[in-house]
N, C-alpha and C positions, 0 to 999 in steps of 0.2 A: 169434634165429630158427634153427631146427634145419632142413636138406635131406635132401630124400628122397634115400639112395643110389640109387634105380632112377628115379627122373621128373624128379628136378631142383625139386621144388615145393616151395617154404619153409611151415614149419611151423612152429607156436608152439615153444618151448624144450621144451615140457612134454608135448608129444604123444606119445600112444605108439604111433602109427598114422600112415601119409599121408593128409592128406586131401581129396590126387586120385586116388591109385590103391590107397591101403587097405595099403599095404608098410608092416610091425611097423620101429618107429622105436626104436634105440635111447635108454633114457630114464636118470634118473641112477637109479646105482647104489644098490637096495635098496628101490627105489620101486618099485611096480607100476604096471602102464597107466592103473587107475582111479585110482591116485593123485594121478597125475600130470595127468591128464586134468582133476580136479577143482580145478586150481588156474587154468583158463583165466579169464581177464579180459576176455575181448573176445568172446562168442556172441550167435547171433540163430538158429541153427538147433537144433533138439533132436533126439536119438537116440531114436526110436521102443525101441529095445531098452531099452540103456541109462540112458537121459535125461541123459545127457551133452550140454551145449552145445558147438556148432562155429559154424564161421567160415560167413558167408552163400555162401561158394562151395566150399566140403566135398561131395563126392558120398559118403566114407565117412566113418564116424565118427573121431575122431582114437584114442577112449576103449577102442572094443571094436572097429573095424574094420569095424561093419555099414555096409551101403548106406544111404544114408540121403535122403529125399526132398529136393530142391531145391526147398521152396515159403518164400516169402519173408513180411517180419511184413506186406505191404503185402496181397501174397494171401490170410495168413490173417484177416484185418481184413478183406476182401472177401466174406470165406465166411462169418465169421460175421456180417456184416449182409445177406447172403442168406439165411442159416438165421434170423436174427430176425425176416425179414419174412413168412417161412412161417407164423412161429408165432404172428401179428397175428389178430385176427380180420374181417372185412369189416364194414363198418356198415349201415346199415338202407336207405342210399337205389341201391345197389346193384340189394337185390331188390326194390323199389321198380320198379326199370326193368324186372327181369324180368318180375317179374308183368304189367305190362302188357303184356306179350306177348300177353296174353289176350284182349286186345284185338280183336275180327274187323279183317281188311285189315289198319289202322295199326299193329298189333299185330309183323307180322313183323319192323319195321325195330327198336321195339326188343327183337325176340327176338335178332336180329343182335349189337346193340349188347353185349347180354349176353353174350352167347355170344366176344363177342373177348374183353370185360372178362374173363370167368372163364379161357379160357386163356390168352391170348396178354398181358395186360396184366398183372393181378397175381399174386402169388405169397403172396398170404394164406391162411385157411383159410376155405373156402367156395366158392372160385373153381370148382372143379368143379361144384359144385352149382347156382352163377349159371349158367351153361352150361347143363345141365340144364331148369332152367327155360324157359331162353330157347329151347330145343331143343322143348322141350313146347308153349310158348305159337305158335312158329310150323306146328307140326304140328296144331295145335288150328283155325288159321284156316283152314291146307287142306282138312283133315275137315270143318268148316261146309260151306266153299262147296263142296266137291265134294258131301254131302252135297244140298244146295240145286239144285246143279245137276242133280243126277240126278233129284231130284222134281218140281220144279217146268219144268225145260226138258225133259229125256228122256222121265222116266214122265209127267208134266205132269199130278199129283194135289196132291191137299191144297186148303188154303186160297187158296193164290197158281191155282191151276189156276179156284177155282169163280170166285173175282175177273176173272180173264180172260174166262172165259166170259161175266160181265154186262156187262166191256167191250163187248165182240164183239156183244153184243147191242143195247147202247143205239148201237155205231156205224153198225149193220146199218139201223136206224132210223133216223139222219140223213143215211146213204146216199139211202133210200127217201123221204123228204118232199126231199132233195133233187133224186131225176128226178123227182117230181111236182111239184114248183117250176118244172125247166126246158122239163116240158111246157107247164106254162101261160106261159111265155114265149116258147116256140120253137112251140107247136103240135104238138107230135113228143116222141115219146121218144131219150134219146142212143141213138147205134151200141151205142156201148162206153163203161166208165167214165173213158178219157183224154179222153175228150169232154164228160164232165162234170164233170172237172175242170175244162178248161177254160174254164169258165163259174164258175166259186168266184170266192168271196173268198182274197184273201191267206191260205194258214195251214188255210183248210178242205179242202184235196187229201187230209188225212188220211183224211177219212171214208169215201173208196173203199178201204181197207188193213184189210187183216183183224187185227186185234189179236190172233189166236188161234196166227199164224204164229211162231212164238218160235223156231227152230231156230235154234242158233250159224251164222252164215255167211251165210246164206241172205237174197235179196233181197227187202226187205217185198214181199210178196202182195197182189193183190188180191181183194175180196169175187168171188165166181163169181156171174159177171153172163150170163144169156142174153137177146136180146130176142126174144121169140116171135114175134111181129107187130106191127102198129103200135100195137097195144091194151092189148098184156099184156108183161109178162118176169117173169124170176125174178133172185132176189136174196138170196145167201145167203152163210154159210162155210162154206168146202167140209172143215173140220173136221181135225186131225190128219193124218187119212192124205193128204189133200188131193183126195181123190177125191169130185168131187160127187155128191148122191141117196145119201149111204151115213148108217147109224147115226148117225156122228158132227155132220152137219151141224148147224150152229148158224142156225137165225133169227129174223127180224125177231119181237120182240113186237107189231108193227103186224098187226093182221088183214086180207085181201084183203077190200075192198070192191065196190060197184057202182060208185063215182066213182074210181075208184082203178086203175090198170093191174098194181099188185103183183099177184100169183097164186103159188098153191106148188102144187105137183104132187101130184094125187092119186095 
């Protein structure tokens, strides 16, 4: 073993460099550094310059004196099965999950799922792209239902709007046969429609509720009930705006008769 004059740090016989602090070592006579340098027995490090091999704890070379990286064979066997798993490709059941992202509702959770798998969990080729998908498949169920919600609850058009409407209409009907049911039991028309609930069966309280009432939040409605006299009232839905006697009003298919205390307003 050869000592650096300046650090003290033992060196192979043959070095012609320290290889703590990089101090030129004298080597034998007639040999050059690189000569010398190539007769080492014992490396695990390589000179990026050079390619001279050094001792695992060399910061310079021993060969030319460059600085030379401290990564170890343990490191570099690290990096390369990290860089192998890059270069893999994903299989099939991956995007299997993405896609059903497509899914309306169910679909978010595994848009989620996706979306970790492609960044956070692998390091294959495609992982961004899982992502992606799953990024698209959960943006796809918010666009439906917002979509849905703005027609069918807000502007309250379309197919789901005319559906409601013949709700509204057949319940506006068993509203109405049922105060003429409790007249002919009580002799009298109800006050009001908690009054004729309270005379239902189990389960039939529904039929005083206007089906037409769909705003998010908002407490079911009931049918806009007036009694006029003892003879007559109205019975209707007071429609969208909620204001009764306007355009929108929805009623009974049931026609006002002579035996009948239903009436609509001329």
């Amino acid at each position: 073993m050869k000592e650096c004059d300046k650090c003290k740090f033992s060196n192979e016989d043959d070095a012609g460099f320290c290889g703590k602090c990089g101090n030129p070592m004298p080597g034998p006579e007639g040999a050059s550094a690189t000569e010398t340098a190539g007769s080492a027995t014992e490396t695990t490090i390589k000179c990026e310059k050079c390619g001279a091999e050094n001792a695992p704890e060399a910061k310079f070379c021993g060969s030319c004196g460059a600085a030379i990286s401290a990564v170890t064979a343990a490191d570099d066997s690290w990096q390369a099965e990290w860089k192998a798993e890059g270069s893999k490709e994903l299989g099939a059941f991956p995007y299997v999950i993405a896609w059903l992202s497509f899914i309306p509702g169910i679909g978010v959770i595994f848009g989620v799922i996706s979306i970790i798998w492609g960044i956070l969990v692998t390091r294959k080729k495609g992982g961004p792209v899982l992502a992606l998908i799953g990024i698209g498949g959960i943006l796809f169920s918010f666009l439906l239902y917002g979509v849905l919600i703005h027609y069918v609850i807000v502007k309250r058009t379309g197919t789901f709007a005319d559906l409601r409407s013949k709700l509204t209409v057949t319940t506006a009907d068993e509203a109405v046969q049922a105060i003429e049911l409790y007249k002919v039991k009580t002799g009298k028309y109800p006050e009001t429609l908690n009054e004729l609930a309270g005379s239902l069966p189990a389960g039939w309280e529904r039929i005083i509720y206007d089906p037409s009432n769909t705003a998010i939040g908002n407490a079911p409605k009931m049918f806009y009930y007036q009694l006029i006299n003892t003879k007559q009232y109205y019975l209707f839905s007071a429609g969208n705006d909620g204001v009764p006697f306007t355009k929108d009003d929805i009623s009974p298919s049931i026609r006002p008769s002579g035996g009948m205390g239903y009436t609509i307003k001329e």
